[in-house]
TIRO-475507 format. One line per field, with one value per residue (C-alpha): residue number from 1; y, z, x. Coordinates in Angstrom, 3 decimals. Layout:
% TIRO-475507
i <- (NUM_...)
north <- (Y_...)
up <- (Z_...)
east <- (X_...)
//
This chain:
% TIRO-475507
i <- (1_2_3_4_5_6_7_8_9_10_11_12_13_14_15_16_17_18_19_20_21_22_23_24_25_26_27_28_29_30_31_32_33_34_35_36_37_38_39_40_41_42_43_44_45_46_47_48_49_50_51_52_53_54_55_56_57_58_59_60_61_62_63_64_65_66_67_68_69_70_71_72_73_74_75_76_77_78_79_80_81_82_83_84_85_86_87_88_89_90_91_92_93_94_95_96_97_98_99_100_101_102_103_104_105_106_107_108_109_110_111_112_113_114_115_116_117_118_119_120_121_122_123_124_125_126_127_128_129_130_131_132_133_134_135_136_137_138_139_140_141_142_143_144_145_146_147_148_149_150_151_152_153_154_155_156_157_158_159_160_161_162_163_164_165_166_167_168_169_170_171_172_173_174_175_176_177_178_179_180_181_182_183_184_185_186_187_188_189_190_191_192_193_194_195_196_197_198_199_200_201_202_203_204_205_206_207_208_209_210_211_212_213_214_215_216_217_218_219_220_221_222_223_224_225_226_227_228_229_230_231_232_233_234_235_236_237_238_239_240_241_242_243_244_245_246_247_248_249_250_251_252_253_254_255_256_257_258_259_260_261_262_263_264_265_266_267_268_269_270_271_272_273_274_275_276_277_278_279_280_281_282_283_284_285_286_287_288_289_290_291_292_293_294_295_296_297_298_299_300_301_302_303_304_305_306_307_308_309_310_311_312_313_314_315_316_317_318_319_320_321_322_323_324_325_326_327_328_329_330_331_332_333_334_335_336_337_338_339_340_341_342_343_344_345_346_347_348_349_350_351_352_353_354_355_356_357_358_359_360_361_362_363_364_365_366_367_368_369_370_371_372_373_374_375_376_377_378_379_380_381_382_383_384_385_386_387_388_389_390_391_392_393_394_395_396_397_398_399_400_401_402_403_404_405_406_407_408_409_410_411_412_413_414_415_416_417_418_419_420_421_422_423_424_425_426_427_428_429_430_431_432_433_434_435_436_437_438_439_440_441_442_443_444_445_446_447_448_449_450_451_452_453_454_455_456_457_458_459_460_461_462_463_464_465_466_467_468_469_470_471_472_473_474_475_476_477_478_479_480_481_482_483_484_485_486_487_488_489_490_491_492_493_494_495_496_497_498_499_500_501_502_503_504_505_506_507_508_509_510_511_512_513_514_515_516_517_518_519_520_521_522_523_524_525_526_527_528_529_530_531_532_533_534_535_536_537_538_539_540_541_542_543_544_545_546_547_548_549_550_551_552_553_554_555_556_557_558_559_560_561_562_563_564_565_566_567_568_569_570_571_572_573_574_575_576_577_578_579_580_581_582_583_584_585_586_587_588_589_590_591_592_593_594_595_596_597_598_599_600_601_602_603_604_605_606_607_608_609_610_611_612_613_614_615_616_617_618_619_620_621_622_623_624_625_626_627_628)
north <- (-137.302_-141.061_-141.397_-140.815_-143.179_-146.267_-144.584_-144.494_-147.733_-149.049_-147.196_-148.073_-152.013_-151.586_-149.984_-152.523_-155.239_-153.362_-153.021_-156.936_-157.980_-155.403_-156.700_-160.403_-159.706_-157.979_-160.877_-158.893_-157.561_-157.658_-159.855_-163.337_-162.622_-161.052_-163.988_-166.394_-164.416_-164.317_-168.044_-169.786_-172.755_-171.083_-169.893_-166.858_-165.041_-162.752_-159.467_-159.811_-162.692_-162.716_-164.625_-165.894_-166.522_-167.302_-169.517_-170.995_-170.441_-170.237_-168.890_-167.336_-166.600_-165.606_-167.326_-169.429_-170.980_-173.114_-172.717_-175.460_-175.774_-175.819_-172.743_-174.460_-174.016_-177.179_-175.618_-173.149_-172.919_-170.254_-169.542_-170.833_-171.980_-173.429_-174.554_-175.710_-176.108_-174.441_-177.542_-179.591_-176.701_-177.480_-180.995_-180.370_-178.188_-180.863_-183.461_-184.936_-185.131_-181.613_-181.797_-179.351_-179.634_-178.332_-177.853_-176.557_-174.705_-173.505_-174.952_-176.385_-177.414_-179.488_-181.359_-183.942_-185.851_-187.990_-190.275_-193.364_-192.463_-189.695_-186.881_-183.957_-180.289_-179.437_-177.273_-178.283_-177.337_-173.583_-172.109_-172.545_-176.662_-179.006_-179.743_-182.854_-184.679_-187.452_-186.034_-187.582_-187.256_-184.520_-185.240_-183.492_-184.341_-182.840_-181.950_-180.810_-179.676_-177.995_-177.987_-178.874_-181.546_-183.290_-184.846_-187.404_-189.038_-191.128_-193.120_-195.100_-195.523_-197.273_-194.226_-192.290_-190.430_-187.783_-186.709_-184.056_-183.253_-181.341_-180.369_-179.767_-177.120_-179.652_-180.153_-183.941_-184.524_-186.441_-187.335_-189.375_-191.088_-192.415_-193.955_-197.097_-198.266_-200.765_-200.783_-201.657_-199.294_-197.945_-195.588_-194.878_-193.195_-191.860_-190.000_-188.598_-186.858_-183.354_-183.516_-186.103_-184.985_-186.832_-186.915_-186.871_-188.180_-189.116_-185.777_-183.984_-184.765_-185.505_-187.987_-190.397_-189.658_-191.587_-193.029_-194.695_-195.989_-198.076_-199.088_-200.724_-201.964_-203.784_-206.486_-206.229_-204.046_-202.987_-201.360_-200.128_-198.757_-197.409_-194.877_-193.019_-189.981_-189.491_-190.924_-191.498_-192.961_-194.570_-193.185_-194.716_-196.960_-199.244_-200.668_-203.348_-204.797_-206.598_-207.865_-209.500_-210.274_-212.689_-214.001_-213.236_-212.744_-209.532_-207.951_-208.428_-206.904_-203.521_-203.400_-205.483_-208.855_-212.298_-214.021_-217.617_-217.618_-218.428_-218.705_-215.905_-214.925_-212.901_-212.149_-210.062_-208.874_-206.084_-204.214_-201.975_-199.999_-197.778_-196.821_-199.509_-202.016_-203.542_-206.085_-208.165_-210.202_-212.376_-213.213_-215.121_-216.147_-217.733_-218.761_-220.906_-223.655_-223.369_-221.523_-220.392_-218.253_-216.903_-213.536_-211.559_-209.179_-207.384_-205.528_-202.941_-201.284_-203.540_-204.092_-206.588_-206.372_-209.397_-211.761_-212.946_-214.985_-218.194_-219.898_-221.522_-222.897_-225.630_-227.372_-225.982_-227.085_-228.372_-227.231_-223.854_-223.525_-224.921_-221.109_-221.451_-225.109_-224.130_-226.770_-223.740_-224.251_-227.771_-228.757_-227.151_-230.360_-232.711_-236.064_-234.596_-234.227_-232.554_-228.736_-226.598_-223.382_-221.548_-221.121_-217.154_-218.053_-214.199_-213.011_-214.991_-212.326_-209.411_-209.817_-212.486_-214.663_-217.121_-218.555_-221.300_-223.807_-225.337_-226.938_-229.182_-230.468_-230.432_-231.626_-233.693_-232.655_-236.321_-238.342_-241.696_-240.506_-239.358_-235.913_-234.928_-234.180_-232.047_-230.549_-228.640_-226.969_-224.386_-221.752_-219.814_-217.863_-216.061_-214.434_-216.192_-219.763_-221.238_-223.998_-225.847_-227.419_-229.525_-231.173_-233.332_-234.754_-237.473_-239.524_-242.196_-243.370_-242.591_-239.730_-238.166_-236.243_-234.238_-231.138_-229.498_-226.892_-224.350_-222.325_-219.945_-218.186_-221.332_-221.114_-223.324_-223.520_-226.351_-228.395_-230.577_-232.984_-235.438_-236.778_-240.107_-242.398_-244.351_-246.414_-245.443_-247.409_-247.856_-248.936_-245.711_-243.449_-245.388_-246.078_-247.209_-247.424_-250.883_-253.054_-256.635_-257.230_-257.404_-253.475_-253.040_-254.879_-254.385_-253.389_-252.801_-249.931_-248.306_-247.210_-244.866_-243.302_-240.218_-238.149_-236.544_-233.548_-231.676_-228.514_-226.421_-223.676_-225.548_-228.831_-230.877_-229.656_-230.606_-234.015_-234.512_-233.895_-235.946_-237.693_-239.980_-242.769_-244.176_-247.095_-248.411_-251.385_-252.468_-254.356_-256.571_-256.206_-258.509_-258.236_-259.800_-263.253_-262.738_-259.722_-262.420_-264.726_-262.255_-261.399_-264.783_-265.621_-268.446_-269.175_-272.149_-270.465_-266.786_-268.497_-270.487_-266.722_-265.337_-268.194_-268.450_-264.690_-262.953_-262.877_-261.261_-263.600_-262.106_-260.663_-262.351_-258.993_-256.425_-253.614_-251.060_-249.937_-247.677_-244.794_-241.473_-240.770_-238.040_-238.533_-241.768_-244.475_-247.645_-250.517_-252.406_-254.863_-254.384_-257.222_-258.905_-261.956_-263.924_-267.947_-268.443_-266.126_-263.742_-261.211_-259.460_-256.047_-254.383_-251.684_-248.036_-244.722_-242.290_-238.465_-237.002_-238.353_-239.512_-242.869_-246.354_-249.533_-251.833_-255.581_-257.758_-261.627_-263.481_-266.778_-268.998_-271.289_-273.446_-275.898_-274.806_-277.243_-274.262_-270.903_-268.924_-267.513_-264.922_-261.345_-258.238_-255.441_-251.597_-249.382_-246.038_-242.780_-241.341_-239.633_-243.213_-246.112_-249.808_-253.398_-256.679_-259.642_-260.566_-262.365_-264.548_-266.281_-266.784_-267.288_-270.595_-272.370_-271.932_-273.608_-276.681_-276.761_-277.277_-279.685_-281.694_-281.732_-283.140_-286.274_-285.972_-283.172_-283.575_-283.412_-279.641_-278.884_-280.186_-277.113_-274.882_-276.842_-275.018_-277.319_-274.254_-273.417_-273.660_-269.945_-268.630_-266.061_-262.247_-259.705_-256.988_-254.470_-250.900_-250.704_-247.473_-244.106_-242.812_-239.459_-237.670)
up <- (110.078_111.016_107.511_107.235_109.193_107.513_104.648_105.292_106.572_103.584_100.791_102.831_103.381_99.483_98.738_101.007_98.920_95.814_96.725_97.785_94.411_92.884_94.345_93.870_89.656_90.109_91.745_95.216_93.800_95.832_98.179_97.247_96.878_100.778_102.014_100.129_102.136_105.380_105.254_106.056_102.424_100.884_98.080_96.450_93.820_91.197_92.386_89.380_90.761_91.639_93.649_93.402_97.254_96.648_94.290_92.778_94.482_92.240_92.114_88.905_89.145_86.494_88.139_90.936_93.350_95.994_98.485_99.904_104.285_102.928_100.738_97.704_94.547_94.469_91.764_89.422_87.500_85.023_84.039_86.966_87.739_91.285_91.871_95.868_97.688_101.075_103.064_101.458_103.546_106.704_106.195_105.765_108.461_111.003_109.645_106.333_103.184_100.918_98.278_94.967_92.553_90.042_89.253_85.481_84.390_81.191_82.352_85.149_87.172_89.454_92.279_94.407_97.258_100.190_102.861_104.254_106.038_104.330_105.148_102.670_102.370_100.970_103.267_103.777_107.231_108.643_110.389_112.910_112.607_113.587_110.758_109.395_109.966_107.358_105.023_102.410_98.756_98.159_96.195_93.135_91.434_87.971_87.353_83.646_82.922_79.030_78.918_82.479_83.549_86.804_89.326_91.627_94.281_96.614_98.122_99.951_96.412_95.580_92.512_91.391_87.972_85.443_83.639_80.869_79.536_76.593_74.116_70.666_68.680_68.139_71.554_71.434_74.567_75.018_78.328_78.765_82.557_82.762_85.860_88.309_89.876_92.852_91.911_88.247_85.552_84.855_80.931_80.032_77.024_76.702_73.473_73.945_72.045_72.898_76.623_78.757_82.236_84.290_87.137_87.282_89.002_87.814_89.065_86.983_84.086_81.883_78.382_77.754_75.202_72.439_74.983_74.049_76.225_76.221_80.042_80.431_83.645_82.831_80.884_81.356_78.421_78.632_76.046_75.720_73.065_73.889_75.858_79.361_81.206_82.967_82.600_86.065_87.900_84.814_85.084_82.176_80.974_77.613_75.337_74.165_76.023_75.428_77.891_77.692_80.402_81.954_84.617_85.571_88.893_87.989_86.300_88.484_91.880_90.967_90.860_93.531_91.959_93.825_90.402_89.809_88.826_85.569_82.573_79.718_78.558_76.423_77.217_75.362_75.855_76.463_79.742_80.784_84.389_86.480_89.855_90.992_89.304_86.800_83.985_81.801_78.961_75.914_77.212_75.005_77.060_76.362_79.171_78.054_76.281_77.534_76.092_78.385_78.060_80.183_81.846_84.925_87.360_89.730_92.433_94.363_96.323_99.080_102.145_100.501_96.460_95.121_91.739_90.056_87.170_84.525_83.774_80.379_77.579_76.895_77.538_80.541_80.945_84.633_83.762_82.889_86.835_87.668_89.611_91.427_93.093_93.474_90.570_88.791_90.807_91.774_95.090_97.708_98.778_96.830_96.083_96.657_94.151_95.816_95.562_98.686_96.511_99.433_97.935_97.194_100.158_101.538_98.174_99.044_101.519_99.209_97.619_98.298_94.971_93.128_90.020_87.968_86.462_82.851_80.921_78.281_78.969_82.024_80.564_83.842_82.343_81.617_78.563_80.754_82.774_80.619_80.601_81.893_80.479_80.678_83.991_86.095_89.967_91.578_93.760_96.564_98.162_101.300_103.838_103.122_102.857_99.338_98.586_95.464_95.674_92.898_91.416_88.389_85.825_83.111_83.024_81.192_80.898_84.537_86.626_89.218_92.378_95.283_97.190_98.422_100.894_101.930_105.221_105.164_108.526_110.723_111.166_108.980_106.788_106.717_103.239_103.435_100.402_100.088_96.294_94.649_91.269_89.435_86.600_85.678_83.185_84.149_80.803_79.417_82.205_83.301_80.067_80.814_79.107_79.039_75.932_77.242_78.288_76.789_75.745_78.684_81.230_83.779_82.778_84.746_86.289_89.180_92.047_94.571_97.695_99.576_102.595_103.649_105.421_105.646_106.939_105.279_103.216_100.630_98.239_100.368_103.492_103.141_101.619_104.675_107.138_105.069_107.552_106.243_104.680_101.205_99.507_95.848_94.254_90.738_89.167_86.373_85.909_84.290_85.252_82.536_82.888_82.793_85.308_88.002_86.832_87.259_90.596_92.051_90.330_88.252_86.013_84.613_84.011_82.997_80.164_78.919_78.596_76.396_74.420_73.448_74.309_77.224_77.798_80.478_83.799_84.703_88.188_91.289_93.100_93.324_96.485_98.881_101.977_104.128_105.705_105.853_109.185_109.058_105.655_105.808_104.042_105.355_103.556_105.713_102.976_99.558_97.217_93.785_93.171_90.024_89.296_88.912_92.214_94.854_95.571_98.950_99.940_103.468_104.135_103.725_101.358_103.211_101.637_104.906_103.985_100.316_100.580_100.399_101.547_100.178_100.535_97.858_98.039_95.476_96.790_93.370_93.577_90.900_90.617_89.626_88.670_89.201_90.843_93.250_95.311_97.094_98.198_96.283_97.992_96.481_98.542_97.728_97.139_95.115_93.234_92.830_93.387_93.583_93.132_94.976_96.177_99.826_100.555_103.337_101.954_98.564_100.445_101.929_99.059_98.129_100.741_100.727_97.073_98.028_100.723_98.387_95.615_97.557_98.162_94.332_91.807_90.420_93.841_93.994_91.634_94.132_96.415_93.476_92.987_94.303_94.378_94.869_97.498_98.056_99.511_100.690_98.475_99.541_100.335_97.380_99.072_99.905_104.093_104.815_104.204_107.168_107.871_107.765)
east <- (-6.466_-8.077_-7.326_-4.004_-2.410_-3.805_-2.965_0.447_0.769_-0.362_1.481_4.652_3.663_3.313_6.030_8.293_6.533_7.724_11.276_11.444_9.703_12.087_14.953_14.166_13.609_16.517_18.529_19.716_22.470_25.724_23.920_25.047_28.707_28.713_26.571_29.335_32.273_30.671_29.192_32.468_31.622_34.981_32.816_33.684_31.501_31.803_30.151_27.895_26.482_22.536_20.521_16.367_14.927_11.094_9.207_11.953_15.482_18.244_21.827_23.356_27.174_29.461_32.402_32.077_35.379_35.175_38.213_39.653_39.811_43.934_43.643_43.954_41.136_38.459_36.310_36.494_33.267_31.890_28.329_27.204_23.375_22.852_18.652_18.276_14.607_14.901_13.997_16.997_19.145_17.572_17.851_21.486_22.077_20.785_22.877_21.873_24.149_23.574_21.534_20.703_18.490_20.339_24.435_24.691_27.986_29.359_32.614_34.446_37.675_37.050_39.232_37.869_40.022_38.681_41.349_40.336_38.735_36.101_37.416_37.955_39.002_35.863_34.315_31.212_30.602_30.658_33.803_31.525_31.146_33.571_36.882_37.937_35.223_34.312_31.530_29.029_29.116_26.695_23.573_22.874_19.706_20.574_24.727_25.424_28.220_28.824_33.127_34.989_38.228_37.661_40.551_39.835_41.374_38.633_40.295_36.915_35.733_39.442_39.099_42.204_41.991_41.297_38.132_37.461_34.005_33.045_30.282_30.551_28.832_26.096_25.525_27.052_28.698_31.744_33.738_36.844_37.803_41.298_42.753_42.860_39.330_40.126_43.822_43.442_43.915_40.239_39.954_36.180_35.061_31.828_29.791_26.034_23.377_22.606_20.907_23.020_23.423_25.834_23.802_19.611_16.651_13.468_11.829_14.170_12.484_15.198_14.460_17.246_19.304_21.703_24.778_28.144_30.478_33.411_34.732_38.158_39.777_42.552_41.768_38.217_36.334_32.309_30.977_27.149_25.211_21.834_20.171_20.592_19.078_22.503_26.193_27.149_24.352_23.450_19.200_16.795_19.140_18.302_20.753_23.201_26.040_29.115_31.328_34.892_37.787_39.925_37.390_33.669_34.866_36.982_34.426_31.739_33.915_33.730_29.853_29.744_28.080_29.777_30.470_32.478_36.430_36.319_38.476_38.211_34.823_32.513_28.972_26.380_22.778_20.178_20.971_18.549_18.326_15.865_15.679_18.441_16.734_19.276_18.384_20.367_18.517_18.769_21.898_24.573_27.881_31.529_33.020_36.060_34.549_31.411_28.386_25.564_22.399_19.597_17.937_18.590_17.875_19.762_18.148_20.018_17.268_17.065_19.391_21.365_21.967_19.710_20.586_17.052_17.116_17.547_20.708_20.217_21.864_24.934_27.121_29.211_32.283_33.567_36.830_35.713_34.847_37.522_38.859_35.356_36.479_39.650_41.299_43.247_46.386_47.718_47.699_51.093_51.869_53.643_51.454_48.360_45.594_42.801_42.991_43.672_43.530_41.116_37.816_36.437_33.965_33.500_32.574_29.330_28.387_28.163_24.816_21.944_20.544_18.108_18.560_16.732_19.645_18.702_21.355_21.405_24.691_27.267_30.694_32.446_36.006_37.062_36.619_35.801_32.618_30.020_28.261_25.536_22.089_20.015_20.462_18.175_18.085_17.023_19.999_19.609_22.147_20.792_22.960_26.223_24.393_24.373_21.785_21.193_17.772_15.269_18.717_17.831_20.278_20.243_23.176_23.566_20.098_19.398_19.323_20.814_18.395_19.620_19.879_23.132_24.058_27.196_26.830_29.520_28.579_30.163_33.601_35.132_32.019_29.698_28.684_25.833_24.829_22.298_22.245_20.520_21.244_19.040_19.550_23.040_24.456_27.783_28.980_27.943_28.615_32.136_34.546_37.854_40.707_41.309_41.825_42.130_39.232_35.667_34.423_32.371_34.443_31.482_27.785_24.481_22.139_23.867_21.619_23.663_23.059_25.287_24.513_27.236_28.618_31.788_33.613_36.658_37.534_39.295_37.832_40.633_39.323_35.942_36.759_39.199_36.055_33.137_31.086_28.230_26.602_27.521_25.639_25.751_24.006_24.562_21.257_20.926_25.025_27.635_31.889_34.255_35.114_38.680_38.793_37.195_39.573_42.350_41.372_41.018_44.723_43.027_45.770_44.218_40.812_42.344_44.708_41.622_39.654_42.810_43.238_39.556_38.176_36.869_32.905_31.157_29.668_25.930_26.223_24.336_25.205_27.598_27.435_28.910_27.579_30.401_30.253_32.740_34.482_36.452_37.434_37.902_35.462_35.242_32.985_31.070_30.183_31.731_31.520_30.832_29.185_28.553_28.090_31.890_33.541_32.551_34.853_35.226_36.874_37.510_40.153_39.688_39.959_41.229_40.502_42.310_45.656_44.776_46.086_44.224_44.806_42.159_42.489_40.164_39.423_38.377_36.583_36.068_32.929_34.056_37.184_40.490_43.704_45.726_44.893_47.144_44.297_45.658_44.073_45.167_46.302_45.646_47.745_49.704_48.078_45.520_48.586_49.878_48.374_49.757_48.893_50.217_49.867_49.543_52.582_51.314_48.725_51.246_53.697_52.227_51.260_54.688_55.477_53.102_54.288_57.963_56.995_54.776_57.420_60.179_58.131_57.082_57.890_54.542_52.863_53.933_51.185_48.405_49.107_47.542_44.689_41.471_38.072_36.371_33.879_29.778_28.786_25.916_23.559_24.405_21.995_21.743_19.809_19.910_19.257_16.604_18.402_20.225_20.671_24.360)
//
């Protein structure tokens, strides 16, 4: 009899591990579709359905619905295989989006809705939980789904539209997405080798597969041909891209990438993607006339998306960012030429960036100022703060050096540039139109200094606010004979220079040093000096108001039977500018002219006559850089 109890306890401890191992091959039958009714999820099951609780959990339903908090169908799936790991359920139960392993279905109806703000039907919370409260996307690791149509209506995700998914006898999958995406109207069509799942992790396991896809949104079309693991969260990606639209900054917005405005474009290269690490290489670009190149990488795994990469190729085309600067639309107010057009300044805050700048050519838009060539920098864009750093450019046999800087978190934002030219040639670099005089009607190697700050959302705002030194200096220069003539109002002199042919005077000096206030720049010596004149100008530019009123006097060193000699005035607008003559210095050598011609008509002409006048030399100097 001591026997007999152990005895018993252990055929029945073996038995009960019998019937539980029984049980679990057999998949607890009737036990999932009760546990579905009673758990308050709106699922119901076919009563064939089974269910797998150890080693590897698992549901297997032959239908599958998901009832809506509303009473209306969400999903209607057949051939159902759900995988889950028990601590992803406790995870969820304390508060963490729900996760499975594993959603696979034969086929599936699906609807899927979300307000403003998150909330759904879906019940994903007990009868127990609180209602309406806004819910996560659930994670599924590995979603296939063999035949199934999808609606969808998110309405954080801006996504309204239709999907239908479906795999042919050779297990080639095919889906089809039409719709509006951010308020544009979104179609995507997709083809895959046997294998694709539309969702998948690298745990899962799964080898990319042959992927297809053409993506339109309005005018913007994507297509790819390569590989994937998965459709929608685009695992293992490898393959070849084309890209075409209206502007770079379109197509970037819905992936979130702050790109310029730009005219039309085409781009093409390899994109390739794993584990939010995005790559774009051997890239080959159109972007209105321009034509640009380079590699890049776009990094979504840390707090802030970041841009890494090499802008190469050439030439680019000012014009072509013109959107960027804001030059696309002319100005609101009448007479003005510098654009207001608000710049795309908060797009700046979306992702963070640093790119190496190598072109061989930056076109300036105009056919008088030369390109220029090559160009390299260095950009960083770092928390809504946009620096360009290492600037180098060949210009006209010279260069151009600098840093600049935009620091959108001020309010208005605050532009910073501090640039330098050496050797510029203005005769290559400056060509105007002008046909009377000598071809280069001024020559020599331009040496320029700017530091200068600003504030404003727009290109006229921050040209209204410049504050700063400028200072230019012309070296080893020459001016045309009869454009010193012209501006001293040498008659005598200027008719001898057309009658036997202009020539250019070497230049003693030739100089600005002003400073922006404001807007407003103010020389505090601007001049031009050769053997024959000097030439002095005062007044201001004002970018505030966009008008000048610039007063020039030529002071000839050399004699003169007959020379009016009076300052020239260049007032009006930038829009339209003016020339003339100051009428109170003219004015009274008319009058000595009418006085000395009453006593003797010949006499009159004395009043012209200019002996000229012995100046002092002129300092051509920079002064030390100042800071802005």
């Amino acid at each position: 009899m001591k026997r007999t109890g152990p005895v018993i306890v252990g055929t029945l401890l073996l038995a009960a591990i019998a019937g539980v191992a029984a049980l679990e091959y057999a998949g607890w039958p009737g036990l999932a579709p009760r546990l579905a009714a009673r758990g308050g999820y709106g699922l119901r099951m076919d009563p064939a359905s089974r269910v797998h609780l150890f080693w590897n959990p698992r549901l297997l339903a032959p239908q599958l619905r998901v009832i809506g908090t509303q009473g209306d169908t969400l999903a209607d799936a057949r051939d159902v295989v759900l995988a889950w790991q028990w601590g992803d359920l406790w995870r969820w139960r304390h508060g963490e989006p729900l996760r499975l392993r594993l959603v696979q279905a034969e086929s599936l109806a699906l609807t899927w809705q979300r307000d403003a703000d998150g909330r759904t039907t879906w019940p994903l919370q007990s009868s127990a939980g609180a209602k309406h409260e806004p819910v996560a996307i659930p994670q599924i690791d590995q979603l296939v789904i063999h035949n199934g149509t999808a609606r969808l209506d998110d309405a954080p995700l801006l996504l309204l539209g239709e999907a239908r998914f479906a795999t042919d006898s050779d297990g080639r999958w095919t889906a089809d997405v039409k719709g509006r995406l951010r308020g544009q109207q979104l179609a995507l069509d997709a083809q895959a080798s046997a294998g694709l799942a539309l969702l998948s992790t690298p745990q899962a396991g799964v080898p990319p597969v042959r992927l297809r896809v053409a993506l339109s949104q309005g005018p913007q079309q994507l297509d790819f041909d390569g590989t994937a693991a998965s459709l929608l969260d685009a695992r293992a990606l490898d393959g070849w891209l084309q890209v075409r639209g209206s502007s770079l900054a379109a197509a970037g917005r819905p992936f979130g990438v702050a790109l310029p405005h730009t005219p039309a474009f085409e781009l093409g290269g390899r994109l390739r993607h794993a584990s939010g690490l995005w790559q774009l290489g051997a890239v080959r670009a159109r972007i209105g006339g321009s034509r640009l190149a380079g590699d890049f990488a776009f990094d979504t795994r840390s707090r802030r998306p970041l841009l890494n990469g090499t802008l190469r190729g050439g030439p680019l085309r000012l014009a072509d960012l013109g959107p960027a600067i804001g030059t696309d639309a002319p100005p609101s107010r009448p007479g003005r030429v510098l654009p207001d057009r608000p710049l795309d300044l908060p797009a700046l805050h979306m992702m963070d960036a640093r790119v190496d700048v190598a072109l061989t050519r930056l076109d300036l838009g105009s056919p008088h100022l030369a390109p220029l060539s090559p160009v390299d920098g260095h950009v960083v864009l770092a928390d809504g703060v946009l620096t360009l750093s290492q600037l180098r450019a060949g210009v006209a046999g010279g260069s151009i050096s600098g840093s600049a800087r935009l620091d959108t978190q001020p309010v208005p934002p605050v532009w910073l540039a501090s640039l330098d030219a050496s050797d510029l040639a203005v005769e290559r670099w400056f060509k105007p139109d002008v046909k009377a005089l000598t071809a280069h009607p001024v020559t020599g190697r331009l040496q320029a200094r700017l530091d200068v700050q600003g504030r404003g959302h727009s290109t006229a705002e921050l040209m209204a606010s410049l504050n700063g030194p400028v200072q230019l200096r012309l070296e080893h220069g020459s001016v045309s004979h009869l454009l010193t003539e012209a501006m001293g109002l040498d008659v005598a002199q200027g008719l001898g220079m057309l009658i036997k042919g202009d020539e250019n005077l070497p230049l003693n000096c030739a100089r600005l040093d002003g400073r922006f206030t404001a807007g407003v720049l103010r020389p505090r010596t601007a001049l031009m000096d050769n053997r024959d004149s000097r030439i002095d100008v005062d007044g201001s530019i004002s970018l505030a108001s966009e008008t000048l009123d610039l007063r020039a006097v030529t002071r000839p060193k050399d004699f003169s039977p007959l020379a009016l000699r009076a300052p020239l005035r260049l007032q009006g607008t930038l829009a339209a500018p003016r020339v003339a003559l100051e009428g109170r210095r003219l004015g009274g050598r008319a009058i000595a002219a009418l006085a000395l011609g009453s006593l003797a008509p010949p006499a009159a002409l004395l009043a012209f006559v200019d002996p000229g006048e012995k100046l002092p030399p002129v300092d051509c100097s920079l002064t030390p850089r100042q800071s802005g």
